[in-house]
C-alpha positions in Angstrom: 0.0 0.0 0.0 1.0 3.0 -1.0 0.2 6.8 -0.5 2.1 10.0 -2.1 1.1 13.4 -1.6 -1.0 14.4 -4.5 0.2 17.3 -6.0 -1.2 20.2 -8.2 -5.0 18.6 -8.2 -6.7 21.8 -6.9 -5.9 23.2 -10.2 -6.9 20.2 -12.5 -10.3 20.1 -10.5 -11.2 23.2 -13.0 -11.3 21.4 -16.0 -14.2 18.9 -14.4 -16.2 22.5 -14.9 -15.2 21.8 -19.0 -16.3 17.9 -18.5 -19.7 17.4 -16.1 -19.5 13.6 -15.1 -22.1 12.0 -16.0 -25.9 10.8 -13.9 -25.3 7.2 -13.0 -27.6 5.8 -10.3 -25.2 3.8 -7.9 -24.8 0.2 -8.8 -27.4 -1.9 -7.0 -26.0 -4.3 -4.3 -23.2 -2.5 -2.7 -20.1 -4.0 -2.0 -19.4 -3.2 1.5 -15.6 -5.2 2.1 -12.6 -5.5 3.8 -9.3 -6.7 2.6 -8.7 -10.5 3.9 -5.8 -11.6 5.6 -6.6 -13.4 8.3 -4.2 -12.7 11.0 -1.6 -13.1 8.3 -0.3 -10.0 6.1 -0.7 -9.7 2.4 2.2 -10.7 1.7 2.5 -14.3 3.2 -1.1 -15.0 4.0 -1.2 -17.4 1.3 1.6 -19.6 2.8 -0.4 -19.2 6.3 -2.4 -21.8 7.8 -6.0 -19.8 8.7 -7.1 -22.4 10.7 -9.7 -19.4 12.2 -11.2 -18.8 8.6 -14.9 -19.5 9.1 -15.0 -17.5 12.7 -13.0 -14.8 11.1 -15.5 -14.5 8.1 -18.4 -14.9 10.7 -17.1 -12.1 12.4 -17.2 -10.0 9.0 -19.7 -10.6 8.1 -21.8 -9.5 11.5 -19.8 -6.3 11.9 -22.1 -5.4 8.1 -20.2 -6.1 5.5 -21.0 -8.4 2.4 -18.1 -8.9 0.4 -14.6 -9.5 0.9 -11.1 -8.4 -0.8 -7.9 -11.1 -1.4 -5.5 -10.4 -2.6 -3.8 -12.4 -5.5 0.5 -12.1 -5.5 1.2 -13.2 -9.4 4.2 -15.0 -8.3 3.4 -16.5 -6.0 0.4 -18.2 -7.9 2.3 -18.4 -11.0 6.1 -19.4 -9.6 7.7 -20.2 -12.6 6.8 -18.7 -16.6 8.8 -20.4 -19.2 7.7 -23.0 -19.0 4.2 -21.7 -17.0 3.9 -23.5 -13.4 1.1 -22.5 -11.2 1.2 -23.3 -7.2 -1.9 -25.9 -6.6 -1.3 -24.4 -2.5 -2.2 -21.2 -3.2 -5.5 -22.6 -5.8 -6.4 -25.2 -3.0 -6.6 -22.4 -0.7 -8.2 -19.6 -2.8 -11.1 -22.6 -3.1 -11.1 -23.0 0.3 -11.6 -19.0 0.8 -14.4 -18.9 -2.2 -16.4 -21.5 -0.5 -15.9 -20.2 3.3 -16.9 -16.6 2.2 -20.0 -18.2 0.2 -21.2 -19.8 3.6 -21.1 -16.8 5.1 -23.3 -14.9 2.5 -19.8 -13.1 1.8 -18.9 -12.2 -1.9 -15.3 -12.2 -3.2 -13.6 -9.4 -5.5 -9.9 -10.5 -6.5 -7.1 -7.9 -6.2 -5.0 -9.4 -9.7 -1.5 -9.5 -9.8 -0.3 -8.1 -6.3 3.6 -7.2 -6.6 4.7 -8.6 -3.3 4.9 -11.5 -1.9 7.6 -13.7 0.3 7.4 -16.6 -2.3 10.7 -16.6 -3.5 14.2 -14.5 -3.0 14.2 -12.7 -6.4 13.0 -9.2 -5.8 8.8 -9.7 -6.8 9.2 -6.1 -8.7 11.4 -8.1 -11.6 9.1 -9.6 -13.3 7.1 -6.3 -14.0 9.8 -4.7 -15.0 10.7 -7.2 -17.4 7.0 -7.8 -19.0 7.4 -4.1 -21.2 8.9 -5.5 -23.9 8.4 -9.5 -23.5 5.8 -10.5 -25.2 5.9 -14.3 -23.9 6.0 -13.1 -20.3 2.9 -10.7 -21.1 1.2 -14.2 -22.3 2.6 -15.9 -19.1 1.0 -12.9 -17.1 -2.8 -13.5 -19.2 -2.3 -16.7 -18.7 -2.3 -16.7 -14.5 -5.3 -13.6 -14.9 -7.3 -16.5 -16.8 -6.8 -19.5 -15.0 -7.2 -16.9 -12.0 -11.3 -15.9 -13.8 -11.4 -20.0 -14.4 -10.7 -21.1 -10.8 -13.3 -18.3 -9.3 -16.1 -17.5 -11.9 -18.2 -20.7 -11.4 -18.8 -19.6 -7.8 -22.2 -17.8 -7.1 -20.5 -15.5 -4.9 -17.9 -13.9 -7.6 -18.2 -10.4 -7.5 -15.2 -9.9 -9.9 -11.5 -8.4 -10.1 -9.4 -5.7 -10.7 -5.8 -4.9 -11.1 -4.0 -1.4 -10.0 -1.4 1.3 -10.9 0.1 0.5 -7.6 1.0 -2.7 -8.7 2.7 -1.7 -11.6 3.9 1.8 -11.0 7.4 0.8 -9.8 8.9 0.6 -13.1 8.1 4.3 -13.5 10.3 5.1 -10.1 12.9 2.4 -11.1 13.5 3.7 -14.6 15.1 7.3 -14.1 17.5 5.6 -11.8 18.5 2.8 -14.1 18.4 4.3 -17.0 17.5 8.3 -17.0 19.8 10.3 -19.2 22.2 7.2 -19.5 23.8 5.5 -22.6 21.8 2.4 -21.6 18.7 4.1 -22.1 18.6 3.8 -25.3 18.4 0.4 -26.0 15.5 0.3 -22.9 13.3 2.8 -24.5 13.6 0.8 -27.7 12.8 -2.6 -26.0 9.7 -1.6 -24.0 8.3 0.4 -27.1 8.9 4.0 -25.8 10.4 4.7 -28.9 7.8 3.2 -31.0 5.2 5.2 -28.9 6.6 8.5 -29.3 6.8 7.8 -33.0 3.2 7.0 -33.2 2.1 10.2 -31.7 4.8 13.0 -31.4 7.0 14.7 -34.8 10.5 14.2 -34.1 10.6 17.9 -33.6 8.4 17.8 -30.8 10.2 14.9 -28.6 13.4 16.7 -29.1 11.7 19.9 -27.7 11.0 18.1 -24.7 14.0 16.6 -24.2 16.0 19.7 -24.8 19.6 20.1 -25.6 21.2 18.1 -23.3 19.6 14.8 -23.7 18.5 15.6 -27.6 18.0 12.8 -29.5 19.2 12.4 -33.3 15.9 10.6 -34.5 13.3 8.5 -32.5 15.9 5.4 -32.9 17.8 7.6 -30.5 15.2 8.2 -27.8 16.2 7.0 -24.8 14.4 6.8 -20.9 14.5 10.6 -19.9 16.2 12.0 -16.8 13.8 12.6 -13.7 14.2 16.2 -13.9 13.7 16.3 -17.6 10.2 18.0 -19.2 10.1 14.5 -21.3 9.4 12.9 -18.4 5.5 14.1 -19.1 6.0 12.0 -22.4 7.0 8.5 -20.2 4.1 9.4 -17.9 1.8 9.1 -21.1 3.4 5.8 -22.7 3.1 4.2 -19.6 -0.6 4.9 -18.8 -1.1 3.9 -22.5 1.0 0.6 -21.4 -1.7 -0.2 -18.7 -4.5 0.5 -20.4 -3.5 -1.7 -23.2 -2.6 -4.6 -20.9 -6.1 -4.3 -19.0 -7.6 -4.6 -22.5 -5.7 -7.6 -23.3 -6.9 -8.9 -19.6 -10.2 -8.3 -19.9 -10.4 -10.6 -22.8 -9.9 -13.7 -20.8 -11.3 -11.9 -17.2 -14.6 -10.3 -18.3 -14.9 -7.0 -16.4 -11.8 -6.7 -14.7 -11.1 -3.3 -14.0 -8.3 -1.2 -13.1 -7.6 0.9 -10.2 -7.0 4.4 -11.4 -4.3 6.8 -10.3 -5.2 10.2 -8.9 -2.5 11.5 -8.0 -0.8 14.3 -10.4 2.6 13.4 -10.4 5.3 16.4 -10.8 6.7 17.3 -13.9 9.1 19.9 -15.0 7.4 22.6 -17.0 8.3 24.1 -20.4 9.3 27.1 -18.3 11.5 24.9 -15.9 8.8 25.5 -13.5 6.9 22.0 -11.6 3.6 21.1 -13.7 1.8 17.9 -13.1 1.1 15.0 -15.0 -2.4 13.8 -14.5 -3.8 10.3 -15.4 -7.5 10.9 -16.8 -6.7 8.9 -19.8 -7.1 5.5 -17.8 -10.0 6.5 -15.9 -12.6 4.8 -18.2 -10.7 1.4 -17.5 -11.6 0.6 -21.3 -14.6 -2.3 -21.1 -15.4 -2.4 -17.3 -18.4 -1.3 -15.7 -17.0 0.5 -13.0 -13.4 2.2 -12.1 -11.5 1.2 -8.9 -9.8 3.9 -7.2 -7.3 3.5 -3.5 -8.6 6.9 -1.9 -7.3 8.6 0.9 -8.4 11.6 3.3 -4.6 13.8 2.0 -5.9 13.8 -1.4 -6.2 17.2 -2.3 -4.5 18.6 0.6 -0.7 19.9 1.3 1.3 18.6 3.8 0.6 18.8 7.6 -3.0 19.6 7.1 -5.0 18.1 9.8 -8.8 17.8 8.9 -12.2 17.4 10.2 -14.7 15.8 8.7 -16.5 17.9 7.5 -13.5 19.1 5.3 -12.6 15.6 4.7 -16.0 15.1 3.1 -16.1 18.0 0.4 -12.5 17.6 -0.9 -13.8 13.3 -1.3 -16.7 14.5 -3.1 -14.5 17.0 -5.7 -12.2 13.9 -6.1 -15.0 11.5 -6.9 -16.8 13.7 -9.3 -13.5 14.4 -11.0 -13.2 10.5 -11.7 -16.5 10.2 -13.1 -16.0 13.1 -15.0 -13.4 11.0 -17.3 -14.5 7.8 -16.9 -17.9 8.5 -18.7 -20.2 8.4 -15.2 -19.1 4.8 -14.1 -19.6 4.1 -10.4 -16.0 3.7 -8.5 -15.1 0.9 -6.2 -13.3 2.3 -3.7 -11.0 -0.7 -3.2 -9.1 0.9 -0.2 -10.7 3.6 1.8 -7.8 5.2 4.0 -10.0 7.2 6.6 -6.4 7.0 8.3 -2.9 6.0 7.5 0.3 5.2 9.4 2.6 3.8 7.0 6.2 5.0 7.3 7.3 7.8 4.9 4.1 8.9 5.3 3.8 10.6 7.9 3.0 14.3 6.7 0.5 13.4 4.8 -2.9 15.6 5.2 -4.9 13.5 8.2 -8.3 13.7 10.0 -8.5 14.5 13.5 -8.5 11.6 15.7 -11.6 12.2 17.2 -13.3 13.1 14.0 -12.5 9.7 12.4 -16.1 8.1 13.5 -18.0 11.7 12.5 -16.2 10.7 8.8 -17.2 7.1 8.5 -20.6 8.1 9.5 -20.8 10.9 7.1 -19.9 8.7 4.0 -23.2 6.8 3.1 -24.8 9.8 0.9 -21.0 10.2 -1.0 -20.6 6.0 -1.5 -24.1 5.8 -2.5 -23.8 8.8 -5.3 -20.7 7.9 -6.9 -19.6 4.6 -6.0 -20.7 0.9 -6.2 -18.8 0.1 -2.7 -16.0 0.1 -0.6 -13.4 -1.8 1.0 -11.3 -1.7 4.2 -7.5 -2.4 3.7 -6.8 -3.2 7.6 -9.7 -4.9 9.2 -7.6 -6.4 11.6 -4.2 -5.2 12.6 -1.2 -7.1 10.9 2.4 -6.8 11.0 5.2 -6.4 8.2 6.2 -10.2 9.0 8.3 -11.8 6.4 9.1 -14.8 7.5 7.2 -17.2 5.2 5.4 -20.6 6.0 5.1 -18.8 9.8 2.4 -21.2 10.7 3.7 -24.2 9.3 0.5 -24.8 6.7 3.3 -26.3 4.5 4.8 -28.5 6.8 8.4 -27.6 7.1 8.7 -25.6 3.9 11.3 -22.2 4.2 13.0 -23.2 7.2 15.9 -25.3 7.9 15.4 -27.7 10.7 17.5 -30.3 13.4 15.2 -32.5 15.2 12.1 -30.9 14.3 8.8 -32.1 12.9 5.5 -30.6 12.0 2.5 -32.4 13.2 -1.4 -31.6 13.8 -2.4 -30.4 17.5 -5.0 -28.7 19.1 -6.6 -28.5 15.3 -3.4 -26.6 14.4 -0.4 -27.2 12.1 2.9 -26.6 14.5 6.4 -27.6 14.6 7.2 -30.0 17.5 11.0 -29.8 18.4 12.4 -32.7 20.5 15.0 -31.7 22.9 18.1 -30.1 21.8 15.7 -29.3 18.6 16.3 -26.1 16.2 14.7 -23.9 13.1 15.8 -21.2 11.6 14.7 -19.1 8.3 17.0 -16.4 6.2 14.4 -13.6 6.6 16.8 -10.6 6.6 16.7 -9.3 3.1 12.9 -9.2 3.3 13.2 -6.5 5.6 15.0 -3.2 5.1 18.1 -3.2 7.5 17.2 -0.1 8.7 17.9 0.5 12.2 15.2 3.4 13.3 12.6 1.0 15.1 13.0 -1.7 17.0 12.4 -5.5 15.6 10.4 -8.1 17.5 10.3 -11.7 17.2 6.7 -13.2 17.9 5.1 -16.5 18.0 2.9 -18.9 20.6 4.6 -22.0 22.1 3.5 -24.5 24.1 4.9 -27.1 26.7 3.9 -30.3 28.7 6.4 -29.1 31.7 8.7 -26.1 32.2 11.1 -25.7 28.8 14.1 -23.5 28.2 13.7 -21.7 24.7 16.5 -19.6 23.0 15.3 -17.5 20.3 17.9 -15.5 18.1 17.6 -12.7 15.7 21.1 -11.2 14.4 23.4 -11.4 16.7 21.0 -11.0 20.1 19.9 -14.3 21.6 17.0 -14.2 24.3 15.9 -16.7 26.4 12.0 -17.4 27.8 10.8 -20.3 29.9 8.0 -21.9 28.0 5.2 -23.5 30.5 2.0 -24.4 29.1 0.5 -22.4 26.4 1.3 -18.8 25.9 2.0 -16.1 23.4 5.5 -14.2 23.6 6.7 -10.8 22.0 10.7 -10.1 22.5 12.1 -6.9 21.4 15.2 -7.4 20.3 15.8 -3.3 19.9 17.5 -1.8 17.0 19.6 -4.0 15.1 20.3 -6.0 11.4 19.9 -9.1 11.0 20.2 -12.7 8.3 17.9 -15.2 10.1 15.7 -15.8 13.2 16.2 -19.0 15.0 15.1 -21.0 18.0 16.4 -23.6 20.1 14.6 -25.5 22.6 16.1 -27.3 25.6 13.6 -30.0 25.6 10.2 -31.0 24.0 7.8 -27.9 22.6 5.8 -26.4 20.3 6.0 -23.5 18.9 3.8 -21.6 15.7 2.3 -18.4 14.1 6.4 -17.3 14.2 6.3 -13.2 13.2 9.5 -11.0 12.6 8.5 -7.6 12.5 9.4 -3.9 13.4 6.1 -2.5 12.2 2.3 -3.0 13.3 -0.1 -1.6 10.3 -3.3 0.1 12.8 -6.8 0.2 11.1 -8.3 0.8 14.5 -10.9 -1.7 13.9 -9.3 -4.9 15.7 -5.8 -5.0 17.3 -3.7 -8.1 16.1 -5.1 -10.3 19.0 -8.9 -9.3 17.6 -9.6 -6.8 20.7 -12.3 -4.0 19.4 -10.3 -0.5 18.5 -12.0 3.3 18.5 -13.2 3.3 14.8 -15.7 -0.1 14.4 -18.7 1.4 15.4 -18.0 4.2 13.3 -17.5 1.7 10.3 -20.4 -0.7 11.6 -22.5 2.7 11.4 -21.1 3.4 7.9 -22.7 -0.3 7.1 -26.0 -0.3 8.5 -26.5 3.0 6.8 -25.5 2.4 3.0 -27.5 1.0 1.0 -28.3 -2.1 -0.2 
């Protein structure tokens, strides 16, 4: 998940004056959803055992909402694409999900081709970098979006799928870096069809205008990735919306209706005067075939820096940013696939924010707004989850990802957990998951059980710390600041242990805390549900 400061959009909202959105009644049947982890993350909840699934839906389901979120890592369900391998773990358990949400009256919209996951060592953001330009891993990539439409659409509770800018957008921050004003440029422009792009739409003349004298090309075989700082950076901004809405197109041929969440923000651009300008999006708003654009919306849209909001305010810049959508995507309602009514995620953190106490007065002022412009919304944190990266943490795949010395995972208590015998020992390389940053401290989590009093010795870096398992309990060490490779435990004599997390962050939705306690904003949201309609 990711939020930038939107820049320059107060101005843009003058041109909706120019083009009125259209009157669309709201879709009927309102999704009402949150985002479905379990107590997992997003990232490894795949790879997690869930063993709580039908309570957790239950629970969903009676706090008012209809329709749940999951998220699909492309990786992760497609491992391997020449030749194409799909993961039957990740299928099984996405039919598992389909059919425990459709017993609980719960219908399912699939988040399509999710960057991240902990599947695999390779950095996740590869592969999309790689797929401009390679037209056998574009067919690899259709291929996982249609057996991903095949393996859900025959279920009476598919409510359909979209993918999102997010997803995608990294190349566009990679590029300048890699290749910006560089000789090696040249040949990447050329591979990913930049240079075939400009040709198609721009004289010569014009391309070497925005590029100016310093990075001027000869002729459009010359072209390469622009600079950052450079005004053609407007032009890349343009071939690469026309890149996505191209590939949804091609999607939407074997997913019918899969849509794409649309980017709001105006990013920066340098002006013909050498002045900032923005580069707006509004060209992929109609998300080509779909019935409906999804958007990520936030409460610092449309605001500076520092701003800290009521409600009130909150609620008339939404509504100028909804209208705006619908005034270039031809009046199609907006799923509002992550509603942000507060955010905490580092980077951050002076982004435009409501009031604390005004939170609930928002929620509870959204129903006319959702019901105008949108066919639904969705929570991204329902429950609170940490940025855990150890994979196979609850040992759904037996012993999968970790090395082990006299261990064993067996079935107790209904759970999957890893039984060490005395003198027993795991460990997992988790270290360049995380960033080895040192500015918060990192905490080792899990629950562990015992028959009689146990020495455990549990090791991250180079800090080991020692607890005396007795029965059944949860522990949480903080280990402080440090970097680490691997976590690792050692038992002196027969336990259990499971639901292992490594983490220095906690992601806060204030609806449940991570061990399912009630937070200050659910009966603002429960509110929110009871009074939308249906």
């Amino acid at each position: 998940m990711r939020i930038k400061a939107q820049v320059f959009l107060m101005a843009v909202l003058i041109l909706t004056i120019v083009f009125p959105a259209q009157e669309t009644a709201a879709a009927p049947g309102q999704l009402k959803s949150v985002t479905y982890v379990s107590d997992a993350w997003v990232i490894n909840f795949w790879n997690t055992e869930s063993d709580h699934m039908e309570e957790e839906l239950a629970q969903i389901a009676a706090d008012g909402f209809n329709s749940i979120v999951l998220v699909i890592p492309w990786r992760e369900f497609q491992p391997e694409t020449a030749p194409v391998y799909y993961n039957s773990y990740a299928f099984d358990k996405l039919d598992r999900v389909m059919q425990a949400a459709q017993a609980q009256g719960l219908r399912v919209m699939l988040r399509v081709s999710y960057t991240w996951d902990h599947y695999d060592r390779e950095q996740p953001t590869m592969r999309f970098r790689r797929m401009l330009g390679n037209e056998k891993l574009r067919s690899a990539w259709l291929a996982y979006v249609e057996r991903l439409y095949q393996s859900v659409s025959g279920y009476d509770n598919f409510a359909g799928g979209f993918i999102t800018w997010e997803d995608f957008w990294n190349y566009t921050e990679d590029a300048p870096g890699l290749y910006g004003g560089k000789t090696t440029g040249v040949a990447e422009a050329k591979r990913i069809g930049f240079q075939d792009y400009l040709r198609e739409h721009y004289t010569l003349e014009q391309v070497q205008e925005y590029y100016g004298a310093e990075q001027r090309p000869q002729d459009f075989a010359t072209v390469g990735i622009p600079s950052r700082d450079s005004q053609a950076y407007r032009l890349f901004y343009e071939f690469y919306d026309e890149y996505l809405t191209a590939l949804l197109a091609e999607a939407q041929q074997v997913f019918p209706n899969l849509s794409l969440e649309v980017r709001l923000d105006v990013d920066p651009v340098t002006g013909r005067d050498g002045s900032l300008a923005g580069a707006e999006h509004f060209r992929t708003f109609p998300c080509k075939e779909a019935s409906y654009s999804a958007l990520m919306y936030s409460v610092s849209m449309g605001y500076g820096q520092d701003k800290v909001l009521t409600a009130a305010e909150a609620l008339s810049m939404m509504e100028e940013q909804l209208y705006l959508v619908q005034a270039y995507n031809g009046g199609k309602p907006i799923y509002i696939d992550q509603l942000l009514y507060m955010d905490i995620t580092p980077g951050f953190e002076r982004n435009a924010r409501l009031l604390e106490s005004e939170r609930n007065n928002y929620l509870q002022g959204l129903p006319p707004l959702l019901n105008k412009y949108t066919n639904g919304y969705a929570v991204w944190s329902y429950r609170n989850y940490a940025n855990n990266p150890v994979y196979n943490s609850q040992f759904a795949l037996g012993d999968r990802g970790w090395e082990s010395s006299r261990g064993r995972v067996t079935k107790r208590d209904g759970s999957y957990q890893m039984r060490l015998e005395s003198g027993g020992r795991i460990s997992q390389e988790i270290g360049y998951w995380i960033s080895q940053k040192t500015e918060r401290d990192n905490h080792v989590r899990f629950t562990a059980d015992s028959n009689f009093p146990v020495r455990l010795f549990v090791t991250l870096g180079s800090r080991t710390e020692e607890v005396m398992v007795d029965g059944k309990g949860t522990f949480d060490l903080n280990f402080g600041k440090l970097e680490y490779g691997a976590v690792r435990f050692a038992a002196a004599d027969e336990l259990w242990l499971d639901n292992i997390s490594v983490y220095n962050f906690v992601q806060d939705g204030q609806l449940y805390g991570m061990d399912g306690e009630e937070l200050g904003c659910l009966e603002g949201i429960r509110a929110l549900n009871r009074m939308m309609e249906e």
